[in-house]
N, C-alpha and C positions, 0 to 999 in steps of 0.2 A: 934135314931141314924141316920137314915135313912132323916129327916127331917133335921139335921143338916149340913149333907152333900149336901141337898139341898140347903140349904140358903146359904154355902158355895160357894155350883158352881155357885150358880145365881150372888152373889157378889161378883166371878170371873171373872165373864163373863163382870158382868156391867164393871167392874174395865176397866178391860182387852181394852173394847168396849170404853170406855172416853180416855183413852190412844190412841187409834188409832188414835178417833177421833181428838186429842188434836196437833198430830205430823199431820197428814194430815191438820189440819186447820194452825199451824204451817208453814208447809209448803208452806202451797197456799197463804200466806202473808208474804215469805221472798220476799226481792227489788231483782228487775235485775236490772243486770250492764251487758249492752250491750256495746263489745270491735270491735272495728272494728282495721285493720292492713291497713296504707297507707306506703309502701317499694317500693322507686323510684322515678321519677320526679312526679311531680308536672303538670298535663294535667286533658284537660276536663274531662275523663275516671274517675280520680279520682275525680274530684270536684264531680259528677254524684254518684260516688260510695257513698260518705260524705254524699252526701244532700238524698240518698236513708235509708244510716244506720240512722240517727238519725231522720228522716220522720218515721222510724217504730218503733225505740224506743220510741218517743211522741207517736205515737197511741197504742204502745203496754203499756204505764204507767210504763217504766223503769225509775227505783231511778237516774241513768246516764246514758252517755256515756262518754267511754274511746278510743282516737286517739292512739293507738302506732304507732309514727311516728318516719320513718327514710329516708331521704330524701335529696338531696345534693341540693334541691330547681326546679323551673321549671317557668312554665308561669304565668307573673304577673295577666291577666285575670283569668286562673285558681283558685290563691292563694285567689285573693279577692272574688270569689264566694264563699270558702269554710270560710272564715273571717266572710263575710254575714250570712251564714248558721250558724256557733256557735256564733256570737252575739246575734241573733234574736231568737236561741233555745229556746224552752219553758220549757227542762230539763236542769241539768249543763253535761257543756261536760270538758270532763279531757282531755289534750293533755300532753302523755307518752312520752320521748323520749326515747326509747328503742329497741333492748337489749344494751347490756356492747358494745361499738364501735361503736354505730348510731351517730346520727347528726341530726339538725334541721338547716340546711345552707338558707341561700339565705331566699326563700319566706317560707322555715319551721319557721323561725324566727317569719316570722308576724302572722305564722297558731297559734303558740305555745303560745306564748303573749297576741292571741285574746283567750284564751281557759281562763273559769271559775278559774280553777285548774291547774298548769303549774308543772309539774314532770320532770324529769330525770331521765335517770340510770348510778349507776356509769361508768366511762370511757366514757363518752358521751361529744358531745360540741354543742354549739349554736353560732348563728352570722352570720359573713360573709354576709351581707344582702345588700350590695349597690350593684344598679343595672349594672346588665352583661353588656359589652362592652362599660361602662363607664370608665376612670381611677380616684380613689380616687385623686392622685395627680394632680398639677396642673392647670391650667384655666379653667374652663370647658366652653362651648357654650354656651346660650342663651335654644337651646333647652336641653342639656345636666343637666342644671342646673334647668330647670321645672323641670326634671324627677325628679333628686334627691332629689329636695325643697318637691315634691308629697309624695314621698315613705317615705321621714324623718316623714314629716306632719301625717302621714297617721302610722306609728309604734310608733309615739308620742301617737295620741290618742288613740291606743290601749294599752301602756302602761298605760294613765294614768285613762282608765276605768278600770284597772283590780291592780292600786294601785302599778303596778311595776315601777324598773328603768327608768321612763322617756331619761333622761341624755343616761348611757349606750343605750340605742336601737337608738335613734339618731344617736351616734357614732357607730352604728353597720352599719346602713345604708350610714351617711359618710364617715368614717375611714374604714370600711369593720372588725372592730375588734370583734374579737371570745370569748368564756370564755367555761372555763368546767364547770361539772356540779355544784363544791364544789363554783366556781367564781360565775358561776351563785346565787345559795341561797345566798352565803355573800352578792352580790351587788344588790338582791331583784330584782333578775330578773327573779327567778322562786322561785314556794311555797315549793315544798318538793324534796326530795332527796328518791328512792326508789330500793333496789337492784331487785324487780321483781313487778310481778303481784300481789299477794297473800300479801305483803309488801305495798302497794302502796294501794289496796282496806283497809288493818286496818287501815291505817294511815288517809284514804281520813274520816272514819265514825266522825260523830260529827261535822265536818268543818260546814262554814256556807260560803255561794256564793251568789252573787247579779244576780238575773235574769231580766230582762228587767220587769217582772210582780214584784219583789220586791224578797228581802230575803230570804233563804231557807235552810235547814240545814242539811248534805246529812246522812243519815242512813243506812250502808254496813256493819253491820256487819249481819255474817251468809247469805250475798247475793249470788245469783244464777250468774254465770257468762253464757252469753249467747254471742258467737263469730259469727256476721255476714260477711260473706265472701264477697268477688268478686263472680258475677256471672258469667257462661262459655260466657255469649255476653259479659260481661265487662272484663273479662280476654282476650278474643280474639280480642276486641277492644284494651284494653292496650299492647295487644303485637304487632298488626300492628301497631299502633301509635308511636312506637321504630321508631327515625330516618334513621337506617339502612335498617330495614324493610320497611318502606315507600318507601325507594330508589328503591329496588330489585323488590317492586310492582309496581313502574312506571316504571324501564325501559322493564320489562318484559311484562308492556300489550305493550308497543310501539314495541317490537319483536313480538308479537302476533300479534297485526292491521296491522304492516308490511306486515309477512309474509300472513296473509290474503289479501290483497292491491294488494300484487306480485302475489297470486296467489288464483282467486275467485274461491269463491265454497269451497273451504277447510272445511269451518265451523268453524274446532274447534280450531284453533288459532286464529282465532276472536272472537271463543265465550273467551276464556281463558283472552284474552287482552282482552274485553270490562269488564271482573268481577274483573279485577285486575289493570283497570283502576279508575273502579268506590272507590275500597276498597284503592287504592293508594289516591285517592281526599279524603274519606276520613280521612286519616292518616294526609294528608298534611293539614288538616283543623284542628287538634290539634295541630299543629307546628309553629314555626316562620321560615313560609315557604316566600321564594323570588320568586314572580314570575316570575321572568325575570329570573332565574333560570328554572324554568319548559317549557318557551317558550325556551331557548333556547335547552333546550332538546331536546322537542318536534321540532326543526326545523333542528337540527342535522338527528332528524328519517327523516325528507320529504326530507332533503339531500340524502338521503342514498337512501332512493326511484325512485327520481328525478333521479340518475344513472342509476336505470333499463332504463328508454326510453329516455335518454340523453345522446348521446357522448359528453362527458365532457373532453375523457383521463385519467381521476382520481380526476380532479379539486373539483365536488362535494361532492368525498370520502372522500378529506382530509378536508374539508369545517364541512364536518358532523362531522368526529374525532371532531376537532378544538370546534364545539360548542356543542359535545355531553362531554366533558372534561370540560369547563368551564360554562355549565349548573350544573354541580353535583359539582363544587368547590363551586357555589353561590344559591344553593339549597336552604340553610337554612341559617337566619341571624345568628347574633352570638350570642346567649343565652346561654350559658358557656359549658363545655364537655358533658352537658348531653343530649345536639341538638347538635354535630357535629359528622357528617358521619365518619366512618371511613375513612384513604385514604387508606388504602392497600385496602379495598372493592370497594372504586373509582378506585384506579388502576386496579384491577383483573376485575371489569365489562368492562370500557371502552377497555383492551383490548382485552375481549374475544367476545362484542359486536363489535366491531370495525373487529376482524379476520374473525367474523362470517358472516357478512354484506360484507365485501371485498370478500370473497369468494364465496357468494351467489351471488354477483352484476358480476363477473366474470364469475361465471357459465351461468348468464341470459345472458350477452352480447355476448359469445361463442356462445349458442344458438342460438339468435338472428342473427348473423353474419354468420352461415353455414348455408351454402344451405340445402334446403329440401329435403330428399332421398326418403320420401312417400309421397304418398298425391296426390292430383291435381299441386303441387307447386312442384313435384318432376319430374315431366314430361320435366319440360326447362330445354333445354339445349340436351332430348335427339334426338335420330334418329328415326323417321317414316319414314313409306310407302304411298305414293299416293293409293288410289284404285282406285279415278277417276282423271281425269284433270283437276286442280285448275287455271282457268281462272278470275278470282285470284281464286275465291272460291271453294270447292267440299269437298273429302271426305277422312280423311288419315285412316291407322292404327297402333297401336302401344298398345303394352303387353297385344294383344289380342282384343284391346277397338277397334272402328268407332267413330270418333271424327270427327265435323264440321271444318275446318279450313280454311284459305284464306294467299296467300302467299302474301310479304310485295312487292316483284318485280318479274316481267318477269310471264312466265307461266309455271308449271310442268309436265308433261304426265303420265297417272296412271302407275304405277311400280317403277318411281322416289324416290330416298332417299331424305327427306328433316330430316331439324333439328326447333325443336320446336323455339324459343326466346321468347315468354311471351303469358299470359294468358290474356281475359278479358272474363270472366263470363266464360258459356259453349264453347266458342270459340276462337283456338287456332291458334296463327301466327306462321306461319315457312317461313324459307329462305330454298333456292336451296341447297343443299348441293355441294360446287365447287369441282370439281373433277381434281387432277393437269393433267396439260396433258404432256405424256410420249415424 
């Protein structure tokens, strides 16, 4: 009995022990599907983000990558880095437009189309893709009509490497026209329709994708979802790089260098403008920044300055207004809402920069302009005493001191009141003091 209960536990145990083993080795050979989230324009930050996530998916041997993108579009250089990055993947990359109420606008158009697998989620739209500050209608220019001849050329051959809508993407780029998600599938401009994640991974298993290395056939089911993020330098990055943000970093190191400029020695609003100059450049080097825009910012500040040591009247005050207001009108070219400044934040700086500056340059010129009441420089203007006889030269006294001096006419006898008139070095000019006579 005793023996049977042995053979029992032991092919318990083994049983028990192949089982583990069977679910752990299970496990350690389901695929990962590495999902990255692109939510916003379209800038370096992000292309950097892209070409970081699916750089660790190929070294990590993930079955894909999945883009959920929602994005109202951004910079052409941007978009074709990350175009670059998913054609030339060595895994297949999925590009999600999701959740219910995203978009793939503008240069999402050409991310979504260059992607192995093209998704949607319902309430979703695609399109709008001719380029900003073009108008569809019309003549266009000479250069006008490169651009758009580029961008069409260039959404054509991604459509017709990945077997889509040729025709549609063309007219998205010249027409500027949209389709939702259900438009999209009928008109074979994207492959599946997904209402989530979980829906979109069963759907994607079995497919087959063409990779640059050849064919391949993607296998998710039972796969591990692995969410690579923004890191805290890429998210801090992506949040200076906000057009607004950029603004409020350059005009604030130029109040900073200012107020350093007006007044050395300070330190720390020099130190503040020179870290908020540097992180202002570079914001504005993710942007379609103008810089005749920045100069004339920047010349608005040396305006403002230039009235500390220049009677001007006001001339270069309102000189500084004048190009500190149409510096931040032409800040940024026009690459559609999602690069342009606000104006109520244009207005509220410029006038709070502008009251701040007028009343600083007021206070300096006050200063500058009243006489000095201490000091060596405080002494003209007052009454000494001879102690000896200033033929011209000898010896006065005043608020206690013995002071060299030499009078400018005539000669004084010690006891004489005289009155200082000006300084040069240690030695002091005084005139006679006239005394009316009675």
């Amino acid at each position: 009995m005793s023996m049977q209960k042995i053979k029992f536990s032991a092919i318990f145990l083994l049983a028990l022990a192949f089982l583990s083993f069977a679910q752990v080795n299970a496990q350690t050979t389901n695929p990962t599907i590495v999902v990255l989230k692109v939510d916003g324009t379209i800038n370096p930050v992000v292309a950097g983000y892209v070409e970081r996530g699916i750089g660790s998916a190929e070294k990590g041997g993930a079955e894909l990558v999945i883009i959920q993108l929602d994005t109202p579009g951004g910079l052409d250089s941007a978009m074709r880095d990350i175009v670059q990055r998913i054609v030339n993947a060595r895994i297949p990359v999925v590009v999600y437009v999701s959740p219910a109420g995203a978009r793939a606008a503008s240069a999402g158009t050409f991310i979504t189309l260059a992607a192995h697998v093209a998704a949607m989620a319902p309430n979703t739209a695609i399109g709008a893709a001719h380029p900003v500050g073009i108008s569809p209608q019309g003549t266009l220019s000479p250069v006008e009509e490169k651009v758009v001849n580029d961008a069409a050329a260039y959404i054509k051959s991604l459509a017709a490497q990945r077997g889509r809508n040729t025709v549609w993407a063309e007219q998205a780029v010249r027409a500027s026209i949209s389709a939702t998600e259900q438009e999209a599938l009928d008109l074979k401009v994207i492959d599946l329709i997904a209402p989530d994640l979980p829906s979109l991974v069963a759907q994607l298993d079995g497919r087959s994708v063409n990779l640059l290395e050849g064919q391949t056939t993607l296998h998710t089911r039972g796969a591990l979802i692995s969410r690579v993020s923004m890191g805290l330098v890429e998210r801090f990055l992506l949040i200076i790089s906000d057009p607004n943000i950029a603004y409020i970093l350059l005009t604030l190191a130029m109040v900073g260098l200012f107020f350093e400029l007006a007044n050395p020695g300070a330190i720390l609003p020099g130190v503040v403008g020179g870290i908020s100059l540097l992180m202002a450049l570079y914001a504005l080097g993710t942007l379609p920044v103008n810089w005749a825009g920045v100069f004339l910012i920047g010349l608005g500040f040396l305006l403002f300055l230039a009235e500390v040591w220049v009677t001007s009247h006001g001339a270069l005050t309102v000189g500084g207004v004048a190009a500190l207001v149409l510096g931040s009108l032409f800040l940024l070219r026009s690459q559609g809402p999602a690069f342009e400044i606000d104006r109520r934040l244009i207005a509220a700086v410029v006038i709070s920069i502008s009251a701040y500056f007028i009343f600083v340059i007021n206070a300096v010129v006050r200063a500058h302009r009243h006489r000095a009441t201490t000091g060596i420089e405080g002494l003209v203007g007052q009454v000494a005493v001879a102690r000896t006889p200033l033929n011209p030269e000898g010896i006065i006294f005043i608020n206690g001191e013995r002071w060299q001096a030499q009078v400018s006419d005539g000669l004084v006898d010690a006891g004489e009141e005289v009155i200082i008139a000006k300084i040069e070095g240690l030695k002091l000019w005084v005139t006679k003091v006239r005394k009316e006579k009675s």
